[in-house]
C-alpha positions as CSV (number, residue, x, y, z in Angstrom):
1,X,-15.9,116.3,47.7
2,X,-12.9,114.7,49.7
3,X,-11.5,113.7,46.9
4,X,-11.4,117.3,45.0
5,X,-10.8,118.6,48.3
6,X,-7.4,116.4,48.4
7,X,-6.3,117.0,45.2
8,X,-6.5,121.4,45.9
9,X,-4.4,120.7,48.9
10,X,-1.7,118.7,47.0
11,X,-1.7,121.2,44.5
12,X,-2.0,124.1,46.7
13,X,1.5,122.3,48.8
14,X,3.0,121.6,44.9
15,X,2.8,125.4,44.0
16,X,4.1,126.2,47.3
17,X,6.6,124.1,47.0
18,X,7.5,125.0,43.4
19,X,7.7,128.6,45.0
20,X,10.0,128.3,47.5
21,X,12.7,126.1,45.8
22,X,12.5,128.7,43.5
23,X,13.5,131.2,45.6
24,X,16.0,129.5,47.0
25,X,17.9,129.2,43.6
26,X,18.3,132.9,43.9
27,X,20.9,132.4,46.3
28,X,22.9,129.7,44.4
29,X,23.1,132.2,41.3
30,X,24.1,135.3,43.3
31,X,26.5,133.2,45.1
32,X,27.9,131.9,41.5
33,X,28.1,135.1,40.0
34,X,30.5,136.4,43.5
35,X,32.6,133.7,42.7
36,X,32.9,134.4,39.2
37,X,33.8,137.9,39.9
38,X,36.1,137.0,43.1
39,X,38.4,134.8,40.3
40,X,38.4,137.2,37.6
41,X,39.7,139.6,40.0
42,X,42.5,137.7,41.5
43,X,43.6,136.5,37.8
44,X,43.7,140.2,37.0
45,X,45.5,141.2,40.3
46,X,48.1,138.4,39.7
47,X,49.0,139.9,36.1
48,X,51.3,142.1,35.9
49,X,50.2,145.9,34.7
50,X,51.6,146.0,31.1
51,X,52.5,149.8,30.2
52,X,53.3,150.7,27.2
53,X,55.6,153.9,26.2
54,X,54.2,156.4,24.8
55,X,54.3,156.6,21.3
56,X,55.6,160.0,20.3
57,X,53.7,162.0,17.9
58,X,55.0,164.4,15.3
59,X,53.1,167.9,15.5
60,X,52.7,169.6,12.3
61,X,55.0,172.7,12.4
62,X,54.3,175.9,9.5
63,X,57.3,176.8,7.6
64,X,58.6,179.7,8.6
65,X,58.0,182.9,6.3
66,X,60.5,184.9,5.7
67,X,59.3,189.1,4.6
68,X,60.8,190.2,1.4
69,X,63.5,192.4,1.7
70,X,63.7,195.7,-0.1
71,X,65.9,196.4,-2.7
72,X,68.4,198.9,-3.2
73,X,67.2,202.3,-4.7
74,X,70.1,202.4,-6.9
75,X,70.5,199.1,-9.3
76,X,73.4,198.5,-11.4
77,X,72.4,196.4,-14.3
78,X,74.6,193.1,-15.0
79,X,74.8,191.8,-18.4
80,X,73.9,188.1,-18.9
81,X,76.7,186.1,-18.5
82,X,77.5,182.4,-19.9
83,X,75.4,181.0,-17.1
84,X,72.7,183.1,-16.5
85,X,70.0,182.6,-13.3
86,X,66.1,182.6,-12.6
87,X,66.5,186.0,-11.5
88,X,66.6,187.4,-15.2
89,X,63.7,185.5,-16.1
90,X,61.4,188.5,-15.1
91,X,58.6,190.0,-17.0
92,X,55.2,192.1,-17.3
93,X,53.2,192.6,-20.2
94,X,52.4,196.6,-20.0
95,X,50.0,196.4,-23.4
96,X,49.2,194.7,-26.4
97,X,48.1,195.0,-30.5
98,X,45.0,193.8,-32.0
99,X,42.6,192.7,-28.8
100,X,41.4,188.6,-28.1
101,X,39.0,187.5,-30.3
102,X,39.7,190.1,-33.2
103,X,38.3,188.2,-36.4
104,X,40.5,187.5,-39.4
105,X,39.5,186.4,-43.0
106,X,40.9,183.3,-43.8
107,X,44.7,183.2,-44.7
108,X,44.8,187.3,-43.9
109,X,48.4,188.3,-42.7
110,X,48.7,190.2,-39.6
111,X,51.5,192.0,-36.7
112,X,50.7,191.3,-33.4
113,X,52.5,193.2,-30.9
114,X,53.3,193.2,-26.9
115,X,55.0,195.4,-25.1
116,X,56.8,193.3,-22.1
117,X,58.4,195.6,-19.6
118,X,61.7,193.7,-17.8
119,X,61.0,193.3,-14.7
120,X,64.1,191.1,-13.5
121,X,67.6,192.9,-12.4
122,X,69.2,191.9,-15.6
123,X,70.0,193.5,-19.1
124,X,67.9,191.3,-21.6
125,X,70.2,191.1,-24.5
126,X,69.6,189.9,-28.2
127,X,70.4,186.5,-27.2
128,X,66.9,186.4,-25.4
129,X,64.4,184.7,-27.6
130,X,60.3,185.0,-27.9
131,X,59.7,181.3,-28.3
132,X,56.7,179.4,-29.4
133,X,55.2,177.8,-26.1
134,X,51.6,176.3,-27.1
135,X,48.3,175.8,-29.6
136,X,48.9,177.1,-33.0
137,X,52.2,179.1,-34.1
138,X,49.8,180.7,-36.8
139,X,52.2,180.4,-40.0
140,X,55.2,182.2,-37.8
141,X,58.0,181.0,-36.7
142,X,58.8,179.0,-33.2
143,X,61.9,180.9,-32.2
144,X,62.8,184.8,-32.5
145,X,65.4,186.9,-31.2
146,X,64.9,189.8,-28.8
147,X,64.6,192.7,-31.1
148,X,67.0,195.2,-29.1
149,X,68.6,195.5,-26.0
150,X,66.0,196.0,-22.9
151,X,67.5,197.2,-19.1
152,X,65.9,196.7,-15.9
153,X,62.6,198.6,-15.9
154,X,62.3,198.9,-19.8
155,X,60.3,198.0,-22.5
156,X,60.3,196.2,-25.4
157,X,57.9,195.7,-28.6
158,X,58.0,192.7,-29.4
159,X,56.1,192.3,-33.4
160,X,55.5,188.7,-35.2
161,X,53.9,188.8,-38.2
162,X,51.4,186.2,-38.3
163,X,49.0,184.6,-40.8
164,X,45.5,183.9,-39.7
165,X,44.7,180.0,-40.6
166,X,42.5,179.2,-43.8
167,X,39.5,177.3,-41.6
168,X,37.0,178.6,-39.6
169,X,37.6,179.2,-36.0
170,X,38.8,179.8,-32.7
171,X,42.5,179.8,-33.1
172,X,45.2,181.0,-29.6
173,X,49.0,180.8,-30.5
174,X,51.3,180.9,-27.1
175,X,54.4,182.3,-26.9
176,X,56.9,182.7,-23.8
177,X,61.0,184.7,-23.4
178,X,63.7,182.6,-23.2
179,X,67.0,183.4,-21.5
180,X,70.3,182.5,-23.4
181,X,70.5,179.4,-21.4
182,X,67.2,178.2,-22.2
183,X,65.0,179.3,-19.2
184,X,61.8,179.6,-20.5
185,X,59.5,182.3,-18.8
186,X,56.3,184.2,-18.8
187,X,54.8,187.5,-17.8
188,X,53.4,188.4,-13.9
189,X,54.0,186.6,-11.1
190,X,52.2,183.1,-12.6
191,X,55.0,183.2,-15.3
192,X,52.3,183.3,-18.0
193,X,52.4,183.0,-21.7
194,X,50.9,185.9,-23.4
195,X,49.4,185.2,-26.6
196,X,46.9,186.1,-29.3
C-alpha cells in the first residue's frame, strides 16, 4: 500500500506540476504577442503616410435640350436649288390605294397610289424622284419622276403601275422620294418607306 500510495503522490506533484508550468506559458505568449505589436507599430510610425491625389472623376452631364422654335405664320416657298438641304426632305403619307394584303392573281396588273403631303419648307419640283428602296419592285420601275410640282403643305398622287408576281405569296415592294441631289427620304418623323 506504500508503494501505490507513493506512486499517487508523484503523480498527483507531476499533474501539479504540469499545471502550473502551464500557466506560466501564458505569460511568455501574451508578452510575445505585445512585442509583436509594439514593432509593428513603430515600423508603421517610422513610414512615412503615403497620400495619394485624388483622382478626378468625370460626372456624366445630359445634353442640353433645346425647345423647338415656332415658325413663321407666313412661309415663302424656295425653289430647290443646285444644292439642295435635309430640310426639303419632308414628307407624310395622308392616304393610300388598294389596302396591305389585297390579293392579286398571278401576273395581274395593278396602280397603286399614295398621296404624300410635303411637309418640308421647299417646293418639290419634277426633279424629285419616287425611287425603289427595298423587297420586290413588282415589274415597275426603280426610279420615277415627281409627277407635278407640289408646294409646302400640298399634295401629291403619286401612281405606279405594278404587276403582281406569277408565284404564290407574300410579296412588299418599298419605295422612298428622292431630292435632286440624291437625299433619299421617307414619310413621318421615322423617314419611312411607304409601300405596298
Amino acid at each position: 500500500m506504500f508503494k501505490s500510495r507513493k506512486y499517487f503522490v508523484f503523480a498527483t506533484l507531476t499533474i501539479i506540476g504540469l499545471i502550473f508550468s502551464a500557466c506560466g506559458n501564458a505569460d511568455t505568449e501574451m508578452a510575445i504577442q505585445t512585442a509583436v505589436a509594439e514593432t509593428v507599430a513603430a515600423q508603421n510610425a517610422s513610414q512615412p503616410l503615403s497620400t495619394e491625389a485624388p483622382v478626378s472623376t468625370l460626372i456624366p452631364t445630359q445634353t442640353p435640350y433645346q425647345l423647338p422654335t415656332s415658325l413663321p405664320t407666313s412661309i415663302s416657298p424656295t425653289a430647290p436649288s443646285g444644292s439642295s438641304n435635309f430640310g426639303c426632305a419632308s414628307a407624310s403619307l395622308q392616304d393610300e390605294t388598294i389596302v396591305d394584303g389585297t390579293i392579286f392573281k398571278p401576273g395581274e396588273q395593278f396602280t397603286k397610289t399614295w398621296y404624300i403631303t410635303n411637309t418640308s419648307n421647299c417646293v418639290w419640283d419634277t426633279n424629285y424622284k419616287i425611287v425603289f428602296w427595298d423587297g420586290n419592285v413588282l415589274g415597275g420601275g426603280y426610279v420615277y419622276n415627281l409627277p407635278q410640282i407640289t408646294g409646302p403643305g400640298q399634295t401629291v398622287p403619286i401612281s405606279l403601275v405594278l404587276t403582281a408576281p406569277t408565284t404564290d405569296g407574300s410579296f412588299r415592294s418599298e419605295w422612298k422620294l428622292q431630292t435632286p441631289d440624291g437625299i433619299n427620304f421617307g414619310v413621318g418623323y421615322l423617314n419611312a418607306a411607304f409601300y405596298t
